[in-house]
N, C-alpha and C positions, 0 to 999 in steps of 0.2 A: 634674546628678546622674544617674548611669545610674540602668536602671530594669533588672528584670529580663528573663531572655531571651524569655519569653513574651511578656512586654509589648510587648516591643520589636517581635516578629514581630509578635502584635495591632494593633501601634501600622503597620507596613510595609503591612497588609494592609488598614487600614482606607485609611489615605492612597492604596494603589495604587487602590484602589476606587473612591474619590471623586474620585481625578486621570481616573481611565478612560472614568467615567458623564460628566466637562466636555470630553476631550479628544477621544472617539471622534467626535461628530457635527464637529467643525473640522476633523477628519482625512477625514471622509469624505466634505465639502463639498468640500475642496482635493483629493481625489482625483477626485471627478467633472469636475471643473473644468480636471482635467488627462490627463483621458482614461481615470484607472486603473479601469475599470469592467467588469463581467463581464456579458454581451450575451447572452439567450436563443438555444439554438441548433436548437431542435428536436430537439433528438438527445440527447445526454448533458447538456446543462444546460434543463433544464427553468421554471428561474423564470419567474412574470409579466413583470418587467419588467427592466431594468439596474440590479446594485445595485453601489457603488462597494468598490475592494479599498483593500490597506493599511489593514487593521482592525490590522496588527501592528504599525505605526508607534505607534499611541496604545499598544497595551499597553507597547509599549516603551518611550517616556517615562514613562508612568505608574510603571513600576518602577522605572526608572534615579530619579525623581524620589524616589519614595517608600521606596529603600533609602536614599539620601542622608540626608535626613530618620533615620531609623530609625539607621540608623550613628550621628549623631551622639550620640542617645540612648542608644543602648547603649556606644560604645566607652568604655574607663576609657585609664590610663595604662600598664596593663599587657596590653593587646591591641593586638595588631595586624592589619590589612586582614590576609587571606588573601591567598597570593603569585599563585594561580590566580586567584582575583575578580579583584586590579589586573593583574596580566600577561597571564592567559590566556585568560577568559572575557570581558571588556568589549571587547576589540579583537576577537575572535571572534564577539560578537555582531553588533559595527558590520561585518563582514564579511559577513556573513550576511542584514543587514540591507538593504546594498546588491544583493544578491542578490538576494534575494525581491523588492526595489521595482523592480529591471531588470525579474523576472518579473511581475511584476503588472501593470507597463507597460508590456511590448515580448511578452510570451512567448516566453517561454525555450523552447528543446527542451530534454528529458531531458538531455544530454548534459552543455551546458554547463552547466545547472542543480545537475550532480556535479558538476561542474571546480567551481563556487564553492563548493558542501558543504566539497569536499576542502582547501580554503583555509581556509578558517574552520577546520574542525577540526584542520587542521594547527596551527597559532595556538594552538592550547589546546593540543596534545599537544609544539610547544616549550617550552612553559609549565611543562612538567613534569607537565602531567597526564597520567598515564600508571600502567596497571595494574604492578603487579608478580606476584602472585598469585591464582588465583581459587580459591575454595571451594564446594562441593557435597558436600552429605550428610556433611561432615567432613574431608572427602580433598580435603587440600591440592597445586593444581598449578602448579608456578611457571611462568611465561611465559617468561622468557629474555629469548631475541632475538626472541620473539613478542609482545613488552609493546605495542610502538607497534603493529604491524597490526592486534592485538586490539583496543586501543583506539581504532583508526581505524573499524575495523570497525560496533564498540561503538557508535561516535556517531554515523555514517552510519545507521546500524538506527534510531537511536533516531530524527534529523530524519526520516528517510522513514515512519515507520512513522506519525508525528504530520501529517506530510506525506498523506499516501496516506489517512487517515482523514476526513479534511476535505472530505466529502461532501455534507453536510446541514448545514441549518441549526441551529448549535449546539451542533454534534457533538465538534469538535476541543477546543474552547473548556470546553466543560463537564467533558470528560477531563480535558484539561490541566489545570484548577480541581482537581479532584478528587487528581489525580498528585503535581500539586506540594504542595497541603496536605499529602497522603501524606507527601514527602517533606522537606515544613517540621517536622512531628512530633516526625520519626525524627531530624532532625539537631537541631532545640533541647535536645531531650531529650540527645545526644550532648553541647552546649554550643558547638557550632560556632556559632556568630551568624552572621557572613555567609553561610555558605550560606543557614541559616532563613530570613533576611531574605530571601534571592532568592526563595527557594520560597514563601514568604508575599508577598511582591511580588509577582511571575508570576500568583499564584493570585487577591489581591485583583485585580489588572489585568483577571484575563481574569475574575472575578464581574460588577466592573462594564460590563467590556464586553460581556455575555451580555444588557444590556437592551438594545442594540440587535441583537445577534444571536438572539433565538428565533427560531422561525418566527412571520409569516415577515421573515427578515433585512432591516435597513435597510441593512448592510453588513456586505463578508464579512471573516475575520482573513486570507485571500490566502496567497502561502507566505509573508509576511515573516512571519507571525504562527505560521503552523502549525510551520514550520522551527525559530522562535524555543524555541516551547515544549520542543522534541526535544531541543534542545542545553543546558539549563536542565537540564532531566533528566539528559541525559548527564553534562557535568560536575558537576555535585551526585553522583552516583554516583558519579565518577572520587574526586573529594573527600574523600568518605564512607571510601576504600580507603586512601586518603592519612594523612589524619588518625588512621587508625583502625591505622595501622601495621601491618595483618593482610591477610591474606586476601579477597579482596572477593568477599560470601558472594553468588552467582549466582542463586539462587533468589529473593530480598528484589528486587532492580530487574526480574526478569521477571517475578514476578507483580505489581510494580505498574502495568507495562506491558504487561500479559497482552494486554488487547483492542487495542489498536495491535498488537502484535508478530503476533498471533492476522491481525487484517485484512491486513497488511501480506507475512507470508509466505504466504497463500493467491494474495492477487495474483501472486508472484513465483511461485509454483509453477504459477498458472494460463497466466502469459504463456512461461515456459518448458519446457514441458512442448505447449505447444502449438504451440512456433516464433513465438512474437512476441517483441516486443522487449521489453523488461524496461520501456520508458517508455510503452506503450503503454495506453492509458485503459481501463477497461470499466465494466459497470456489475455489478460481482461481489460487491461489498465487503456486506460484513454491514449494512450499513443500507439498502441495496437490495434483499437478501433479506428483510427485515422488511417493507418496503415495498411490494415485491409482493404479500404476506400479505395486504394491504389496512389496512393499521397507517398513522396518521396521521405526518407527522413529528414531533409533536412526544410521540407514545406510542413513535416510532423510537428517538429520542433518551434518553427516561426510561429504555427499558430497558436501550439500550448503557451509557448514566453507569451504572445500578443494579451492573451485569456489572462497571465496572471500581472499583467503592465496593468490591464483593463481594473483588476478589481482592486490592485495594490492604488492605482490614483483614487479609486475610491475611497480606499480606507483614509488618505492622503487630506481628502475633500469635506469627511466626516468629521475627522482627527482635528482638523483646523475653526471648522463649522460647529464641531460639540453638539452633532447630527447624525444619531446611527443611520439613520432610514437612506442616507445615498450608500455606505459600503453596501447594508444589508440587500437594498434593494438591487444595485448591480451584480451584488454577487448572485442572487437569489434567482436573477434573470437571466446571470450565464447557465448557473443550473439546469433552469426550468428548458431554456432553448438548447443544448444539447437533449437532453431527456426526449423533448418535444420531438424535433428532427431526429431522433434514432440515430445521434451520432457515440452518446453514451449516457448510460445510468439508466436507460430504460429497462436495461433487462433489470437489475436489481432492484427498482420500483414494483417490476414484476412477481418478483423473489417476496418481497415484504406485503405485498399486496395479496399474494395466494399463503402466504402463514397466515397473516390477519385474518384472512377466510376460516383457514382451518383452525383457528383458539378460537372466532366466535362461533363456531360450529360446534366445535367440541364443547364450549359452555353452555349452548342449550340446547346441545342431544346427548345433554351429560348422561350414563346410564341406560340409552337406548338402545335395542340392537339390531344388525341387520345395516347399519350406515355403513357407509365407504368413505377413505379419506384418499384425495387421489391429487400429484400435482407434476409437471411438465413442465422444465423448459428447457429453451435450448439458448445456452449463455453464450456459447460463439458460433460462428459457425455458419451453412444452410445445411448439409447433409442430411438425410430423412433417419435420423434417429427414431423419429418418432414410431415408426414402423417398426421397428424392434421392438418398442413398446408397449405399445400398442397390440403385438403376439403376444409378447412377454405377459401382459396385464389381462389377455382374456382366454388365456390355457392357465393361470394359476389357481382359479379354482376345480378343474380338472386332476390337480396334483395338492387338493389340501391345503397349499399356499395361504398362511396369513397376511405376508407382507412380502415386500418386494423395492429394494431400491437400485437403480439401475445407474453409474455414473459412469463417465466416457470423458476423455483427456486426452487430445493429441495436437499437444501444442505445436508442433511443427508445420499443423493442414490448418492451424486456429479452431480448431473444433474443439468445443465442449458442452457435455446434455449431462443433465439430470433431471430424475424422475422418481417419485414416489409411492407406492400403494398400501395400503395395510384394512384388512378387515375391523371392524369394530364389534363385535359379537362378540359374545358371550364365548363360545372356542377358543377364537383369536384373543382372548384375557387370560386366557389360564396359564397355569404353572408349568405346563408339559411343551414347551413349544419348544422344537428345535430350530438352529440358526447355524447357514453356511454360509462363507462366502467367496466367488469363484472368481480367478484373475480373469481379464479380458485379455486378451493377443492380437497383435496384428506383425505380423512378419517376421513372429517371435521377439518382439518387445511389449512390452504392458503399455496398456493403455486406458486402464478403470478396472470396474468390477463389477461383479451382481453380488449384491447379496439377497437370501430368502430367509422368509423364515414361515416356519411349518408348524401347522396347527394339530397335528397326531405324536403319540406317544409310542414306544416298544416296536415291534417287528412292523406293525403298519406305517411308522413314521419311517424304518428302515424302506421299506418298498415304495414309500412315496419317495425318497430321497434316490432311489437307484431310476425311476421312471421318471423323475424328473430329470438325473443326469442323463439317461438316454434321450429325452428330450432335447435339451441344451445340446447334443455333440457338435449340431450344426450348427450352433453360436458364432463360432469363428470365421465361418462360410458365410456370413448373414453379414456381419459385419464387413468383411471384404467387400462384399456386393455393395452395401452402402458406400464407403470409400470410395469404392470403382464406377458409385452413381448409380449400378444397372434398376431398369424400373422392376423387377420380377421381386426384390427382395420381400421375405417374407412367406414368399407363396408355398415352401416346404413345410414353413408350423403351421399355417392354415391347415394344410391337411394332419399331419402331423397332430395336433391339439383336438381334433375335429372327434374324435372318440377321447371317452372318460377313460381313466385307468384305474386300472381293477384292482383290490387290495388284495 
């Protein structure tokens, strides 16, 4: 005899729970066993010791197990599976699945790690999951020929952003707990059963498996798990627009993935805006800002879940009300007061604030000569980079110097600077320019680079290039001094730069 929708999800969320707390330690046994394990590295991963991955294998049976179960209970004679759940989402998770445990296993680079995103979501968007229209503030936009990119778009954001969170111990998992209940709520109450199920699965999985995840971790959820969570969200949203024949109201899934979407586009801004790769690590993300603070992990953690409690009942409050303006507005306002407080996103504010200087600058001093384009900051960190700079930036015209970028990474002290210069003249346009660029060292490990680039051609751009390397030898020296605080840095290229060099 079915039971009700509630029950039924109660009934998903308790079984994912109790599959998760028996499943997670045999998962995490056979991963160590089989090499899946994440190795201290002095640098960006910090743990004591080696804790094994594929935490996402267990929540994944735990779900698949415990919708099973839950289906049978709820279905009647007049229901039927959702054509997404059997077509679109189950072959899209096993896709996804094998992904993440190639990565947990082998380490994936960024690259290929999309090529398999893009697989899986593909899968779900032949399925038919696919936006038709979106809503904001009331103003209905229809997508077109832009249905499928949007939606590809859509579900990329959402695994990366769950992805890219997955910092700390507890972090992704306790989200995604919190996200998915979110969005088991919104869809029982709609009557959807199989999505509920999924979201009340997903969410009992990842409760139970957060006893071996607090700080600190016996094992981590890895990407199979973090990725898992992103796409669970996605289609349950894609779903939501499906079933709901309307509109898919924009505001309701971004604020309840305010804080992923929040961590996630600071990263992308910060790696682009600074000329890195978009797959490139740091240690930027909002729980390393807290962190630094002097906040434990597991007060790191209370407050990021608290931040995404806060804006998931909003979306909750909206979703009910058929009122973007309370998600948009709480979300808008956790934003604003991190940024405001200097607790995160301000430096990235910073980042997009100083390009936007330099395009409208560049649009009307189009063709002028003689400008300067110059920009500074410092993304983590207090160390006086700037002094390096700062020499760096007023001996390169001593040496012919066109341009000059200056980047620094040492995620292990939290430090990271970037910086900018490039002439605008007529020289610095030409065809003849050369470009080097030199590692940075600190104790015989990298830690950034210079690059220049030289506005002379033939044997004089050779003699600027060997006067500038004589210059730089004491690079290494400068930067120690920084690291080691001392106030004197610097004071050897003052004098050093302080005569022209001769061609």
């Amino acid at each position: 005899m079915a039971v009700s929708n509630y029950m039924g999800a109660a009934a998903a969320f308790a079984i994912a729970w109790l599959a998760a707390l028996l499943l997670t330690p045999i998962v995490a046994r056979v991963a160590t066993r089989l090499g899946a394990v994440d190795y201290p590295d002095g640098r960006r991963k910090s743990h004591a010791r080696p804790v094994p991955r594929a935490g996402g294998v267990a929540i994944a049976l735990a779900a698949i197990i415990a919708m099973a179960v839950a289906m049978s209970l709820t279905s009647s004679a007049e229901e039927e599976p959702s054509t997404w759940l059997v077509r679109g989402l189950v072959p899209a998770v096993g896709v996804l699945l094998i992904v993440g445990l190639i990565d947990d296993f082998l380490s994936l680079t960024g690259i290929y790690k999309l090529i398999g995103q893009v697989l899986a979501v593909s899968v779900l968007v032949a399925a038919g999951a696919q936006f038709d229209q979106i809503s904001l503030f009331g103003v209905m936009l229809p997508l077109g020929d832009f249905r499928i990119p949007f939606t590809l778009f859509f579900c990329l954001g959402a695994i990366n952003a769950f992805n890219l969170i997955d910092g700390a111990d507890g972090l992704a998992s306790s989200i995604g707990a919190i996200v998915c209940t979110t969005l088991g709520v919104l869809t029982a109450s709609r009557g959807d059963v199989p999505a509920a199920l999924a979201c009340f699965a997903v969410a009992g999985a990842l409760v139970g498996f957060l006893r071996y995840n607090v700080p600190p971790a016996r094992v981590y959820l890895g990407d199979t798990g973090s990725m898992l969570i992103g796409l669970v969200v996605a289609a349950v949203a894609i779903d939501c627009s499906i079933k709901q024949q309307a509109a898919f109201v924009l505001s309701v899934p971004l604020a309840i993935c305010a804080i992923p979407i929040l961590d996630a586009t600071a990263a992308l801004v910060r790696r682009v805006t600074t000329g890195q790769s978009v797959f490139t690590p740091d240690r930027g993300h909002l729980h390393h800002a807290l962190l630094l603070r002097g906040w434990s992990v597991g007060m790191t953690v209370a407050f990021i879940a608290a931040l995404a409690a806060l804006t998931s009942f909003a979306a909750l409050v909206s979703y009910f009300t058929n009122n973007d303006l309370y998600a948009l507005a709480v979300t808008g306002g956790v934003f604003v007061t991190l940024a405001v407080a200097r607790v995160f996103g301000h430096t990235e504010a910073a980042l997009i604030a100083s390009h936007s200087r330099s395009f409208v600058r560049g649009l009307v001093l189009r063709g002028a000569n003689g400008e300067e384009t110059e920009r500074s900051v410092q993304l983590q960190g207090k160390l006086k980079w700037q002094k390096i700079w700062t020499a760096l930036r007023e001996a390169a015209p001593l040496y012919n110097v066109a341009g000059l970028t200056l980047q620094v990474s040492i995620p292990q002290l939290h430090e990271s600077f970037y910086a900018t210069w490039k002439r605008n003249d007529s020289a610095a346009a030409g065809d003849d320019l050369w470009r080097m660029t030199l590692p940075l060292m600190l104790d015989e490990k990298p830690i950034g680079k210079l690059t220049v680039v030289g506005a002379t051609a033939g044997r004089q751009a050779l003699a600027d290039m060997q006067q500038l390397l004589d210059y730089l030898e004491s690079l290494e020296s400068e930067i120690a001094d920084v690291v080691a605080d001392d106030e004197p840095v610097g004071a050897r290229w003052v004098v050093a730069g302080a005569t022209p060099a001769v061609g």
